[in-house]
C-alpha positions, 0 to 999 in steps of 0.5 A: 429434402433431395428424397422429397424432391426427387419423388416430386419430380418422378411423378411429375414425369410419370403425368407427363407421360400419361397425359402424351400418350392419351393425346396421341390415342385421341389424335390416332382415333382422329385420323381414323375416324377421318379415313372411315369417313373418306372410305365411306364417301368414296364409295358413296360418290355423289355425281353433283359434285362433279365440276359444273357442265358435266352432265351438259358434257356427257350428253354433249349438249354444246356439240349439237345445234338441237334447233334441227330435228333429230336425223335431219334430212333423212326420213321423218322421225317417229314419235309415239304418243300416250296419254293418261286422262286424270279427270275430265272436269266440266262439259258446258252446253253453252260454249259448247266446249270440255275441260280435261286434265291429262299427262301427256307423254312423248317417245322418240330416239335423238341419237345425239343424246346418247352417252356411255353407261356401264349399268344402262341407267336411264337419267332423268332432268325437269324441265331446265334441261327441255330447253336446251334439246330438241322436243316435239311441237305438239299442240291441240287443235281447237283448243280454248285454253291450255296450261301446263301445271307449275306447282309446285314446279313445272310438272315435265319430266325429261328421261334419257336413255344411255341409247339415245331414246327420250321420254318426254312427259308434261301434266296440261289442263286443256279446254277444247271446242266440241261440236254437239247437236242438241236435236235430242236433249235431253235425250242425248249422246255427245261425241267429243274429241281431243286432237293432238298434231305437230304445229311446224312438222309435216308428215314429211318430218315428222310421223306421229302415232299412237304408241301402242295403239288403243292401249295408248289411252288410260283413263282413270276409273273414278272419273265421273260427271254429275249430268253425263255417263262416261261411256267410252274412250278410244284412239284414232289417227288421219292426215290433216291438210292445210292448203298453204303448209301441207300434211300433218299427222293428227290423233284423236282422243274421242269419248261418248258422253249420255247424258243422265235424265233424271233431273230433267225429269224432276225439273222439268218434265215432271212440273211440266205434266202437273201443270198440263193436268192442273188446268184439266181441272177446270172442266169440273168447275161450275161454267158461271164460276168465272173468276176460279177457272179464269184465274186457274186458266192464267196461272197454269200459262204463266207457269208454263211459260217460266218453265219454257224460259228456265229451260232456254236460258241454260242453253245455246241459242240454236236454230233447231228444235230440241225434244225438251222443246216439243214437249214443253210446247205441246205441253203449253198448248195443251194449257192454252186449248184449256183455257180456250175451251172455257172461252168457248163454254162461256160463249156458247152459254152466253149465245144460249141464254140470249136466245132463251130470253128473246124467245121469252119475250116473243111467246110471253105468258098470258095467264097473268103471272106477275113475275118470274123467279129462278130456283135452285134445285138440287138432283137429290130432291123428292116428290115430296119436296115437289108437291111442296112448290104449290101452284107450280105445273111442271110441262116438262119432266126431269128424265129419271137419268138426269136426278143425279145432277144439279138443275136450274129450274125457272119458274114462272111464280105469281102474286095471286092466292094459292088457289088461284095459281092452281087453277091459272096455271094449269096448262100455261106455265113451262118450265125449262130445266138446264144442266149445269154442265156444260157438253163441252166440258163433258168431252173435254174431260175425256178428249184432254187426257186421252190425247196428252196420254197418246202424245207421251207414248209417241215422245218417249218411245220415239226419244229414248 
């Protein structure tokens, strides 16, 4: 019995032992674990974990009153200017104004925002730290509207270099005015341009200027509009003066727009010359047909007419002629001289018959014909088919030149026996042959469209 229970107790302690020994490695592999993690932090230093108002420290943000410009009291400081164009988005002929998006990117040197640097790295905040410093009071003139973008955080950037020089860069969407002259549209080329000037800084305080002269203006190569050709963007600079604060530095961002004419060709020029050379057709309708060349005549007008209002409504109201506006008009008034020279026709045929009939009624026919019939003959007929009108005497023959044509021709008819219109007629009965058309429809066909044709040539080589 006191062998068993010293084996027991031997083995009690040898498990002990074991089980100390592992809890001292698992403590050991513990604390070593936590010095690798210490050593790797250490050396991984994370600059946010200083105390709050280091960085306000290091670039001694509280010592400076940045409401003053840098160098305050000395010459004007030099800020240079770049912008990069991301997209011009829209040109509008009735405001008259452009919509464009652009970054748009300060440089200058503020002395009191520099601070020691072992590797001469630049740092870099948003835009919490622009309000607290001093940034140039850069605005565009003429602007409409202007937004700096805010998603998904204000898009400013600030960056300090260790030797005080700031660059300081902001993404706008900006509408500004743009004078243009419409003299020549659609035929036209537009000039605009976006000014950029200090609000408060004369020339005295601050210099403006473009940072590296015409290099300080990119543009992205997809940038496109679907009624203009983008054809160049370029830099210039001068002085502006305002009587009551003096000189301000001002940069221009100029770029020259030519307008595509194709769809004016298709909306308008195109409909406009179909409806000049649909009333033309008129002058081949019968003169006596009245309802088809009036109603042809008022149709060609009234669509002239909602093409000229088409065009007005999607532009400005100004005092002067456009090119689109001569063509269209001259254009309508070819139309209206259409329908004039029908009016004429009418008139002159109307005079013409009038006269006929008095003249009838002064010399009247003495050889007992009854009455008188009109016959339609068609300039196709035969000899023949003339014999055929027994008892008719023809004083006047057709010329062999006018067969071709469609003739009326009055006949004076009577009552009596075939016999006896052979021999009463023989000497006494006139027949008047009268061409259908018309000699005013005849030159016509030939002075309308030679002199549309000789207008064309002048617009477009004068216009284009």
């Amino acid at each position: 019995m006191p062998y068993f229970a010293k084996l027991f107790l031997l083995i009690f302690c040898l498990v002990l032992l074991v089980e100390s020994r592992k809890h001292r490695r698992r403590r050991w592999t513990s604390q070593l674990e936590v010095q690798r993690a210490s050593h790797i932090y250490k050396k991984n230093h994370d600059m946010t974990k200083n105390r709050k108002g280091k960085t306000e420290q290091l670039l001694r943000v509280d010592d400076h009153d940045f409401t003053m410009r840098p160098a305050f009291g000395g010459p004007a400081i030099p800020v240079g200017v770049d912008v990069q164009v991301e997209s011009l988005d829209s040109i509008s002929e009735v405001d008259m104004d452009f919509t464009m998006t652009l970054y748009l990117r300060h440089y200058w040197k503020d002395e009191r925002l520099s601070f020691p640097s072992t590797n001469n790295k630049s740092m870099t905040f948003d835009g919490r730290l622009v309000k607290k410093i001093w940034v140039p009071d850069v605005f565009f003139v003429h602007s409409k509207r202007s937004f700096i973008h805010d998603t998904t955080t204000d898009n400013i950037m600030l960056r300090v270099f260790p030797d005080g020089h700031v660059l300081y860069s902001m993404r706008i969407t900006v509408t500004a005015m743009c004078n243009m002259d419409f003299s020549r549209f659609p035929l036209d080329s537009q000039t605009c341009s976006l000014e950029l000037e200090s609000y408060a800084y004369t020339d005295e305080d601050l210099m403006l200027y473009w940072k590296n002269g015409n290099e300080s203006l990119k543009t992205d190569e997809k940038i496109s509009l679907s009624q203009f050709l983008i054809q160049k963007f370029h830099t210039t600079s001068r002085l502006a003066f305002y009587s009551s604060t003096g000189w301000y530095n001002r940069l221009y961002i100029n770029f020259t727009l030519h307008r595509h004419i194709f769809f004016f060709l298709l909306q308008t020029y195109f409909p406009a010359s179909l409806m000049v050379m649909l009333s033309w057709v008129s002058f081949w309708i019968d003169h006596r047909a009245v309802p088809a060349r009036v109603s042809l005549g008022i149709t060609t007008v009234l669509t002239m007419s909602t093409i000229i209002t088409g065009v007005n409504a999607s532009m400005p109201r100004v005092s002067y002629i456009k090119a689109v506006d001569i063509y269209l008009w001259v254009s309508f008034v070819f139309v209206f001289l259409s329908v004039l020279e029908y009016a004429a026709v009418n008139y002159l045929t109307t005079v013409q018959e009038r006269k006929e009939g008095k003249h009838r009624e002064k010399f009247p026919c003495t050889c007992g014909i009854a009455h008188s019939k009109t016959i339609m003959l068609d300039g196709n007929y035969s000899e023949s088919d003339a014999n055929s009108l027994a008892g008719y005497t023809i004083n006047q023959m057709v010329p062999e030149e006018e067969k071709q044509e469609k003739m009326i021709v009055h006949l004076a008819v009577s009552n009596e026996s075939n016999s006896s219109k052979k021999r009463g007629l023989k000497g006494h009965v006139g027949l008047r042959i009268i061409q259908n058309t018309h000699a005013i429809d005849k030159y016509s066909r030939l002075i309308f469209p030679g002199t549309y044709i000789f207008f064309n040539l002048i617009y477009w080589s004068v216009f284009s």
